[in-house]
N, C-alpha and C positions, 0 to 999 in steps of 0.2 A: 290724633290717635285715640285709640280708644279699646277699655274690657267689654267683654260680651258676658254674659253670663247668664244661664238657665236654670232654674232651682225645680225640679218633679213638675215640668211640663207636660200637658196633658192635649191632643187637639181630633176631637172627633168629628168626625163625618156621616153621617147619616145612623144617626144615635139608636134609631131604631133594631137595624141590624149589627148594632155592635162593633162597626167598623172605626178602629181605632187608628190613624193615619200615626199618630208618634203617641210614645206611653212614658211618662216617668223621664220626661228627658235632665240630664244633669250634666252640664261641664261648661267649663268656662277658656273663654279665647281672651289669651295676656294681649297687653300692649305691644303693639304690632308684630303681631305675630300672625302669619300664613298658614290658617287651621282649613283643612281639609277633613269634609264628609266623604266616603265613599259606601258605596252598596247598588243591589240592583236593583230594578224599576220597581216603583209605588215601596220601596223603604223608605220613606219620609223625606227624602234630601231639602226637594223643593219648597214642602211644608216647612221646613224646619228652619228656612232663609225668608219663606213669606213671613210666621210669626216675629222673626228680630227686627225685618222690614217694616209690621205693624200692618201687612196687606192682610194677614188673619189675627183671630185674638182667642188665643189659648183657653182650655175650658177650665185648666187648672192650672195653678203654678204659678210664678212668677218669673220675669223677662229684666233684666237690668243691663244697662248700660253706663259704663263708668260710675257704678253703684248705683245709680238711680233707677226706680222702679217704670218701666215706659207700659206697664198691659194698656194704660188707658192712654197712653199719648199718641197722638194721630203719626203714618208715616210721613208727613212733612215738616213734623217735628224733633223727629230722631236723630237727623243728621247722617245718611247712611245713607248707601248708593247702591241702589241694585241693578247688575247687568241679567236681562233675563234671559233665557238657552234661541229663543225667536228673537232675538238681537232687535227688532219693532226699529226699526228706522222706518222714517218720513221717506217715500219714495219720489214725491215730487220738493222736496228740498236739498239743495247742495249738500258735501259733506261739511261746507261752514256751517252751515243753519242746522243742521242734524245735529252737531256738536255744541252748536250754543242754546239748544231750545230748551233746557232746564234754566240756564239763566237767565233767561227772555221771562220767561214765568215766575221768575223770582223776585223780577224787577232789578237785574243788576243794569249798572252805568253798561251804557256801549263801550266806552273806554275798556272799561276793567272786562267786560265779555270777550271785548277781541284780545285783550292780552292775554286772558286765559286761554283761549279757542288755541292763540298762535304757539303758546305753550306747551299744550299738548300734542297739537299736530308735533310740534317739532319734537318731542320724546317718543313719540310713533311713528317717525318718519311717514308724514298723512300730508305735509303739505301740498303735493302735487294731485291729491284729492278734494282740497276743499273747494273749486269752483265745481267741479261732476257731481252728477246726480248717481245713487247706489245701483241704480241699473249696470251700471259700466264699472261696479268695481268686482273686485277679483272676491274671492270667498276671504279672503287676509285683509284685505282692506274695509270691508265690511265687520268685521271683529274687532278690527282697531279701530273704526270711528266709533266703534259700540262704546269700545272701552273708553276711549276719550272722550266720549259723554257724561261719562259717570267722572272720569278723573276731574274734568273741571269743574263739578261742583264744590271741591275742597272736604269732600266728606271726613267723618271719623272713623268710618270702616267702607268695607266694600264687601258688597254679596256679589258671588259669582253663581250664575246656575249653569252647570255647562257650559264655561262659555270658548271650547276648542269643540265641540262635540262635532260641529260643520264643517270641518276641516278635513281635508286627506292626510294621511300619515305623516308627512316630510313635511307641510303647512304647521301641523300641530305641535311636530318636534318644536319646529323655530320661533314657534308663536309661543310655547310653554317658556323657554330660555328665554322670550322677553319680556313677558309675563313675571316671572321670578327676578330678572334685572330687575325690572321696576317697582315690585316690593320692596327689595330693598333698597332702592336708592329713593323712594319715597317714605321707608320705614312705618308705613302706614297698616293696620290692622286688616286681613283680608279673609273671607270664611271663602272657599268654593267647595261645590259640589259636583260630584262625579261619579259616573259607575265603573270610569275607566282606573281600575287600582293604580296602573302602572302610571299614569296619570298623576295621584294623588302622592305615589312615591314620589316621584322627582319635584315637586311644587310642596310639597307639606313641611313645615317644619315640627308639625305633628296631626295625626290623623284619625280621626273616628272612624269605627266601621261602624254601619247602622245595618240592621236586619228587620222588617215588619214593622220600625217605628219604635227598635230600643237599640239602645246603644253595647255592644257585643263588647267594645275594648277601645283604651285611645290612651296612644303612646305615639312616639318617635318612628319614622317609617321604618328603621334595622331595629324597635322594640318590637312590632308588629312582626317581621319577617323572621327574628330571631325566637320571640318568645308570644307564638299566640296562645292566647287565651280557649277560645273554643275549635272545634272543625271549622266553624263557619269559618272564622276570621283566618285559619290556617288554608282554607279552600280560597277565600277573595286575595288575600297578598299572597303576591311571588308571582312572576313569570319563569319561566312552565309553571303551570300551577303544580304543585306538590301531588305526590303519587300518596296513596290512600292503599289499606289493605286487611281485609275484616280477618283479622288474629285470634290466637286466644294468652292468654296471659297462664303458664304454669309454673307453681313453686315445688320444685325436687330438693327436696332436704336444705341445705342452706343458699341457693341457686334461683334466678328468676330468669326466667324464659320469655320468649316469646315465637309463641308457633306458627306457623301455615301450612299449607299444604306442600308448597316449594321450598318452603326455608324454614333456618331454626336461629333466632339472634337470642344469646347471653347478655340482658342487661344488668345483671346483678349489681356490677360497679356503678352505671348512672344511676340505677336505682337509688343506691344509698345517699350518692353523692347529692342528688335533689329532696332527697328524703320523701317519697313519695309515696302518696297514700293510695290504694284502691282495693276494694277485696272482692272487683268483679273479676272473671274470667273471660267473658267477649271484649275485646279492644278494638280500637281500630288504630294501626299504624300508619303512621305519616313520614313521610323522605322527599327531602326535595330535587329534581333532578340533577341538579348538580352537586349532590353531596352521594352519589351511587358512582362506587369504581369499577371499570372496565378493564376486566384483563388477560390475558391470553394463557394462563395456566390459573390452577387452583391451588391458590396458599396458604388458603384459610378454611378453615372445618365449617366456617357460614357464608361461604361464595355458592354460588348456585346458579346454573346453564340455564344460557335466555339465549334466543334468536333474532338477529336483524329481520325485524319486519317492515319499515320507514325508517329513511333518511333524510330528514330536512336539514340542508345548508345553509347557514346563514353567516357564512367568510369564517369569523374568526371563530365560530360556535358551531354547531351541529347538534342538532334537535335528534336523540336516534330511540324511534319504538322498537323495544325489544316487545316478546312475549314467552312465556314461559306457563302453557296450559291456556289454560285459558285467559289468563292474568297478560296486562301491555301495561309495561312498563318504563317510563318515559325519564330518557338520560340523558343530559345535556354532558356536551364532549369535547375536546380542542376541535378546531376545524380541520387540523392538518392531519387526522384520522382515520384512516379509509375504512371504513368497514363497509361490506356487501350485504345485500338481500338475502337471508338465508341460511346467514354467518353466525356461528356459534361464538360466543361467549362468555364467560364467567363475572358474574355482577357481584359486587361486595357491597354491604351498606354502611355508611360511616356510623358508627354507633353513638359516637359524642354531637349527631348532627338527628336524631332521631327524634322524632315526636309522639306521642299516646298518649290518645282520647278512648275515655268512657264512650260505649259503644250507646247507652240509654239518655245520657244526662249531655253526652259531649263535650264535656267539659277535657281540659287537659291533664295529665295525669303529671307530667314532669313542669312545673313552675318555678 
């Protein structure tokens, strides 16, 4: 097992244009611990697993592993395994020889290579793939011999780049839950990377968001979901992503508001309660759709009539676009629900589940 740790990381790419791939990186991966990157394309992810790999070498900062300083130490001295998103298997060798060709290279005993190889197939259920060639395997079976390439080197960590991104939905569920089995039954240190949040919730036992190559926020996945830090990070966690609404922030005598066009919410209680600072007047509101109630009268002086526009079912949930103007606003609902096309409504928003961001800085207003 083994600490990661980043101290004001720095790694440029084509210096001239100023193209900075990761800026000021800082945080540290405990002992074995399942640390998840998330963000979308060219946010650093992949840079940020070649640097701890040693495949690149940071223009500043320093890189340590189990305290020791690695910028200058070559990747086949690191001890660390990287599965990369193009999984790169040997097409003309079995899935044995695919699985043992890091140890071939290393010079291990044949002995000790096939008890490794047998090892792992058998914690991947791969045995009945080791005589076949990768042509003939399923997109599942080609993941897990990836993986059990890297498991039988015995590393001290494991980089993941993507590595479910090849998968169909129902592949990727089952492949995450063994993935996560097998961190922890091997208690071993793992970073992966993802753009898939929903992904990074269920695998993370804590998770970076990165944005342009800086790190936005990194907490706990219900830290992340409960308590984001900027728009961004409150835009990347959650499924349905969180409903967003450019407000304005008004103070009437000892009372704080917050307005739109459709609606009017009294936050004056949360306000205090977080002690919360801003002395702009444009916000932007944030609600997630499951925290917005649907209800068939008006019982509250801040409920406000919306329309069924979209119904999406999904069994026990129901995905339902209302609109109210020009505003679509997205409510997750029981399934057993019926609402229709065209169906009026009255929406409530839960106030102790409310979010507000600085509409300039975006930062969050309630922390």
């Amino acid at each position: 097992m083994a600490t990661i740790c980043l101290e004001n990381v720095t790694k440029r790419f084509k210096p001239n244009e100023g193209f900075c791939a990761v800026f000021n990186l800082n945080f540290k991966v405990k002992d074995g611990e399942f640390f998840c990157l998330v963000g979308p394309s060219n946010s650093g992810k992949t840079t940020t697993l070649r640097l701890i790999a040693g495949l690149a070498k940071p223009d500043s900062g320093q890189i340590y592993i189990d305290g020791t300083p690695v910028n200058d130490v070559p990747p086949s001295r690191r001890n660390v395994a990287m599965l990369f998103e193009s999984l790169a298997l040997y097409p003309n060798k079995t899935g044995y020889e695919n699985i043992a060709s890091p140890l071939k290279v290393k010079k291990v005993p044949k002995e000790e290579i096939s008890n490794r190889v047998m090892e792992a197939a058998k914690l991947l259920n791969l045995e009945h793939v080791l005589s076949r060639y990768p042509a003939t395997y399923s997109g599942g079976e080609k993941q897990r011999v990836a993986l059990a390439r890297i498991l039988v080197q015995h590393p001290n960590a494991y980089l993941l780049d993507e590595p479910l991104g090849g998968l169909d939905a129902r592949l990727r569920i089952t492949t995450r839950t063994k993935l996560k089995e097998l961190q922890k039954e091997l208690g071993q240190t793992m970073v992966l990377v993802t753009h898939d949040q929903e992904e990074a919730m269920g695998l993370g036992d804590r998770i970076g968001v990165l944005k342009e190559g800086i790190i936005q926020q990194i907490g706990s996945p219900q830290e992340l979901y409960d308590r984001p830090l900027n728009y961004f990070v409150a835009k990347t966690i959650g499924k349905p992503m969180m409903n967003f609404f450019e407000c304005n922030l008004r103070r009437q005598e000892d009372r704080i508001q917050v307005a739109h066009q459709w609606f009017r919410v009294d936050i004056t209680e949360r306000w205090l309660q977080c002690r919360a600072d801003c002395d702009k007047e444009e916000i932007i509101l944030g609600i997630r759709p499951e925290h917005i109630e649907v209800k068939d009268k008006r019982d509250s002086d801040e409920a406000f009539l919306a329309t069924v526009f979209i119904t999406e079912p999904l069994g026990s949930k129901t995905i339902v676009d209302f609109q109210v103007g020009r505003e679509t606003i997205r409510v997750l609902v029981p399934g057993d629900i019926e609402l229709e096309i065209n169906q009026s409504k009255w929406l409530l928003f839960r106030k102790e589940k409310l979010h507000l961001f600085e509409k300039d800085s975006q930062r969050a207003i309630f922390q």
